[in-house]
KEPAKOL-141495 format. One record per residue (C-alpha): residue in three letters; x, y, z. Coordinates in steps of 0.1 Angstrom, whole numbers, plus 5000, padded with zeros to 4 digits. Layout:
KEPAKOL-141495
ALAXYZ ...
end
This chain:
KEPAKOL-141495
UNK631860743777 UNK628960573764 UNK629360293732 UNK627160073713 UNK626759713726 UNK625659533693 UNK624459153690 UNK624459113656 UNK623058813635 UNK619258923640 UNK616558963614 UNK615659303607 UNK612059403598 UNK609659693598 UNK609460023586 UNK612060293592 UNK611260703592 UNK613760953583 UNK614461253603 UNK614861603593 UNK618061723571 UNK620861813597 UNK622661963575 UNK619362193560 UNK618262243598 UNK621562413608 UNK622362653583 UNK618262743589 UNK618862803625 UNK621563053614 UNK619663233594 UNK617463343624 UNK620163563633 UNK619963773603 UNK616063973610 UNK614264023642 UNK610963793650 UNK609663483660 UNK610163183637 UNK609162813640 UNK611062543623 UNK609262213623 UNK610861853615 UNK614061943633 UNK616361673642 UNK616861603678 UNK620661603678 UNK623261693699 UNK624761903667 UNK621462123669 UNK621362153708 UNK625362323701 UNK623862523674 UNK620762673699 UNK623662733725 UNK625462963704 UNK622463163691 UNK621663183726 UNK624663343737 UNK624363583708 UNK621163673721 UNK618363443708 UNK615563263726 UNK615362893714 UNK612562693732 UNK611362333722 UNK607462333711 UNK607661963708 UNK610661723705 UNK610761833669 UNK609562143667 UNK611862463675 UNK610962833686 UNK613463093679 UNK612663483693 UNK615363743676 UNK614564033696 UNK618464193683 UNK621664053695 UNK623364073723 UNK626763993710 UNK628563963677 UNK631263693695 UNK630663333684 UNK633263203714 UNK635462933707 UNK634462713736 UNK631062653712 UNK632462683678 UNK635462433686 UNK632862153687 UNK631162203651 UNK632362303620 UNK628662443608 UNK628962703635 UNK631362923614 UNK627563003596 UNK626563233621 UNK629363483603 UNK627663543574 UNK623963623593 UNK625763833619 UNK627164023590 UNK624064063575 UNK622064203610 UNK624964403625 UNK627464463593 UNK629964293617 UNK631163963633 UNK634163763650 UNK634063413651 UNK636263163660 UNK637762913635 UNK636062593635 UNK636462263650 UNK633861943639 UNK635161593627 UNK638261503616 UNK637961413582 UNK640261723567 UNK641262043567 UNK638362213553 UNK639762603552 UNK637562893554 UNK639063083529 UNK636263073501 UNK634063203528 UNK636063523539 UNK636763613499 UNK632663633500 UNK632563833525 UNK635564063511 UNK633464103481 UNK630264203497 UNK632464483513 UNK634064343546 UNK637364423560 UNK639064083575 UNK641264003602 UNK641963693616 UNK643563743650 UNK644163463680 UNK642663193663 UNK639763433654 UNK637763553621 UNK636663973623 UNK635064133603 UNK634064513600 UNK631864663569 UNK630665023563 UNK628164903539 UNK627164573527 UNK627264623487 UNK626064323458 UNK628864173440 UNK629863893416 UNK631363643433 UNK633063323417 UNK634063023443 UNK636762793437 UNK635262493446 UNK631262423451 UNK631662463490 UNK628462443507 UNK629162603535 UNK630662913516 UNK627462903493 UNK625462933525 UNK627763183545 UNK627863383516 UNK624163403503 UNK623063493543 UNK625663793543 UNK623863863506 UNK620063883514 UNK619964203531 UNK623564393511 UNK622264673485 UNK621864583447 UNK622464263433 UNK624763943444 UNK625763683416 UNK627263373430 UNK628863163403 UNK629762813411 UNK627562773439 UNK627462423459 UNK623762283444 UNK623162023476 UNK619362013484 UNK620462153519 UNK621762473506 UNK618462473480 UNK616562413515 UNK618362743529 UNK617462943500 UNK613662853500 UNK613362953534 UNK615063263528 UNK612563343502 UNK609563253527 UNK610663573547 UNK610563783515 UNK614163753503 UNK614463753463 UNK616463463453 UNK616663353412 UNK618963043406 UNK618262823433 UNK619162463431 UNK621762603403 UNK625662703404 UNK624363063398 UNK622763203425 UNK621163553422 UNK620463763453 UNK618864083447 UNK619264273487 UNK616364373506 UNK615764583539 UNK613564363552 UNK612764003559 UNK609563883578 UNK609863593597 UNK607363263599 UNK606662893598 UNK609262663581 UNK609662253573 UNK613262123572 UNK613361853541 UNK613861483548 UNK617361403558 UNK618961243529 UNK622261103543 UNK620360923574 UNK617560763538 UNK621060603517 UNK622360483554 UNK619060313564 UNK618660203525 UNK622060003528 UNK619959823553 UNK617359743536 UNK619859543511 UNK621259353537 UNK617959293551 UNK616759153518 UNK613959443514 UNK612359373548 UNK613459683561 UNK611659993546 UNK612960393540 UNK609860603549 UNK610261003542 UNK613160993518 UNK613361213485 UNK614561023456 UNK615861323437 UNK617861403462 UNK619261073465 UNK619860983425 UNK623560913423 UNK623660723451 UNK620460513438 UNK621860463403 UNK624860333420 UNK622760103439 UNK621059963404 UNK624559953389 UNK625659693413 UNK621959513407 UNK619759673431 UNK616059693425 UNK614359983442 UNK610759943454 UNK608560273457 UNK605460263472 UNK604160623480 UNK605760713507 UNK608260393512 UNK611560323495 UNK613059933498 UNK615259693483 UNK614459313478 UNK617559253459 UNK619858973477 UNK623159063486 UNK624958723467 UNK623458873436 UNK625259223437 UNK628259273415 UNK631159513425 UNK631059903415 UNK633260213415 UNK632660503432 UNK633860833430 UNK632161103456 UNK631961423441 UNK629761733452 UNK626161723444 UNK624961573421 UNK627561313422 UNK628061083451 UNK628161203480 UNK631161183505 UNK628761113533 UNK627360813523 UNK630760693509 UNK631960493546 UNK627960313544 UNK628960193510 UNK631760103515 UNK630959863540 UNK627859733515 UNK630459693495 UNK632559463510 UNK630059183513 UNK629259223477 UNK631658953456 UNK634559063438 UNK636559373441 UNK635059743446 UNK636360053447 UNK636260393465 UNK637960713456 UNK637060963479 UNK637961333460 UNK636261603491 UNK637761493522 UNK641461433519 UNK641161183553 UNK638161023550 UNK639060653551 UNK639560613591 UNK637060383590 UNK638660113571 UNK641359983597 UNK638059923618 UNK636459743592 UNK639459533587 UNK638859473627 UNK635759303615 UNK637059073589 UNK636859283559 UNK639859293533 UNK640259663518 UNK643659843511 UNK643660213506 UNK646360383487 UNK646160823494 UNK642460913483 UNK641460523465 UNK640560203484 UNK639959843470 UNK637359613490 UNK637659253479 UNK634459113491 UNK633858893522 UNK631358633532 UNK630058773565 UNK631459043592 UNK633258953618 UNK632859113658 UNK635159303674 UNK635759623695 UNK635659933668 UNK635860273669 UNK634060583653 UNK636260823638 UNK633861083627 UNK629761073621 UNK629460853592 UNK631960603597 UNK630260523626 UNK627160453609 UNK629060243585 UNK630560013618 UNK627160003634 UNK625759823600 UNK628559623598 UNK627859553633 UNK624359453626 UNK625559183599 UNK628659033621 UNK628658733640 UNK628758763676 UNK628659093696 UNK630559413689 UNK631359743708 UNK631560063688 UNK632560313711 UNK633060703708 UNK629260703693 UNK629461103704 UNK630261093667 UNK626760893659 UNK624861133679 UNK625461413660 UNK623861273631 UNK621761023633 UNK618461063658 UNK617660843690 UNK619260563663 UNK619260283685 UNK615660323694 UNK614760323658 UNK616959983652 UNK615459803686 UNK612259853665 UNK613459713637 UNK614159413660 UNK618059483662 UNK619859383697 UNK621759703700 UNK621759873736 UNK624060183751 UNK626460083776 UNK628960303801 UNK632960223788 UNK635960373801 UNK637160703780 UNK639060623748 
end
């Protein structure tokens, strides 16, 4: 199994680039299975997450080819199958997306329920009452999601919670059902306004976006084309957290700044000063000057949960006492026993933790739980004294593109090494 062999200690300096949006690339892909063509998506990550996602559209029928490392081809020519197997979905929760675009192309679907990190429950239900409304009968049978519709129809759909995958699931199964679609309490993430501009480039007819109300008014038709996936806004707050501890020698090149303004105004709360200069982001701002915060993730707009394990270990080199309540993911705090492995002091209590602040990280042998907490022990990593293993970086891979390539530049000592499973 491979790990991260980290030297930390060493001055970091140079310009970083952000990748494209993960979680705007995969929903993307799955919309290629709602209308025959040929589309090109540029500025797609290179992760492991989207080589699973090609997989599956290819055993639905799909041609995905590389043009460049960055750069995908995707030929619908109609699908072979309407089974997304669990052997594929078990490894990533966004995979569940397909159901809504096979719904759309073929007015049926079964997918398995999904796997992905495990950071919570995360039920499906919000997506399946969607697709009730638009006119599906559902079944879930053997640890699988059918569904059968006569006719896709419009309807008004209200969610209980902002989910973004529902949003998604549900707007794909929309674009092509007769009449009109009004979904009410829509998730308002830049990844699901992502989804919805490219579903308008193929001629889709989309009012709302980047609101809670989303209108969908159904079309026969879509035309596929060329498409950009945004900057990756998660990967632009993890690299920024560098930058603090770097002391502003480390710059953010590609990020958005209105998709990143609660996690920025956090940032000035505890005394940050953000640098722009066109295209660069940076802070100069030294760590001993930082006061603590709270933080409470919320869906977007608010904080996210995916930056909340990368500030929390910001946090715990900042003087005083911080914290954390974490109100999406009801076991999102695996990260903080490893932490503690490295000398910092934080005590969780159900969804809240305190960090009392500490000089410097310690090193030691850490794990990664899930994606983002092992960016948070690789930074802590970076900052510690002495060298530390992270192992079970599958996790980072999913996320976070040719990362130790793009830290080696930065002049980080950070190397992957062979270790025996854990």
């Amino acid at each position: 199994m491979d790990a991260y062999r980290i030297v930390g200690g060493k001055s970091l300096e140079g310009v970083i680039e952000i990748g494209g949006a993960k979680n705007a690339a995969l929903p993307i892909l799955c919309a290629t299975l709602v209308e025959k063509g040929t589309y090109i998506l540029k500025n797609v990550p290179a992760l492991k997450d989207i080589k699973t996602l090609s997989k599956v559209l290819e055993k639905l029928g799909l041609q995905v080819e590389n043009l460049d490392k960055n750069t995908l081809k995707v030929v619908n020519t109609g699908l072979d199958s309407v089974e997304a197997t669990y052997d594929l979905v078990k490894t990533m929760r966004a995979s569940f997306t397909v159901m809504g675009p096979i719904i759309a192309h073929e007015k049926k679907a079964k997918v398995s329920l999904p796997g992905g990190c495990a950071i919570g429950a995360r039920p499906v239900d919000l997506h399946l009452k969607g697709f009730e409304a638009l006119g599906c009968e559902i079944q879930i049978h053997h640890g699988y999601v059918e569904a059968n519709a006569k006719e896709l129809k419009g309807a008004r759909i209200v969610l209980d919670f902002p989910s973004v995958g529902a949003t998604e699931n549900i707007v794909m199964a929309a674009v092509k059902a007769k009449g009109t679609t009004v979904l009410e309490n829509a998730a308002i993430e830049p990844e699901v306004e992502d989804l919805c501009n490219f579903l308008v480039s193929m001629g889709a007819k989309i009012t709302g976006i980047g609101t809670s109300k989303i209108t969908i008014e159904g079309v026969e038709k879509l035309t596929p084309g060329e498409y950009t996936i945004i900057p990756d806004r998660i990967e632009a707050g993890t690299y920024l957290v560098l930058s603090i501890l770097s002391k502003g020698k480390v710059k953010v090149r590609g990020a958005i700044r209105e998709h990143l303004d609660s996690f920025l105004a956090k940032l000035e709360e505890m005394g940050c000063e953000i640098k722009e200069d066109k295209d660069l982001m940076w802070i100069e701002t030294a760590i001993e000057n930082l006061k603590p915060v709270r933080v409470k993730t919320l869906p977007h707009p608010g904080f996210p949960t995916d930056l909340q394990a990368q500030m929390m270990t910001l946090m715990t080199l900042v003087g005083g006492t911080s914290e954390i309540k974490e109100t999406i993911f009801e076991n999102r705090f695996m990260h903080v026993p490893e932490l503690n492995r490295m000398g910092a002091k934080i005590k969780t209590d159900g969804n809240s933790a305190w960090i009392e602040g500490v000089k410097q990280f310690d090193s030691a042998e850490v794990m990664a739980s899930d994606l983002r907490a092992g960016a948070s022990l690789v930074i802590a990593a970076l900052f510690a004294e002495g060298e530390t293993i992270v192992t079970r970086i599958y996790h980072i891979d999913r996320g976070y593109e040719i990362l130790e390539d793009k830290l080696i530049k930065l002049g980080a000592h950070i190397e992957r090494i062979k270790v025996e499973g854990v």
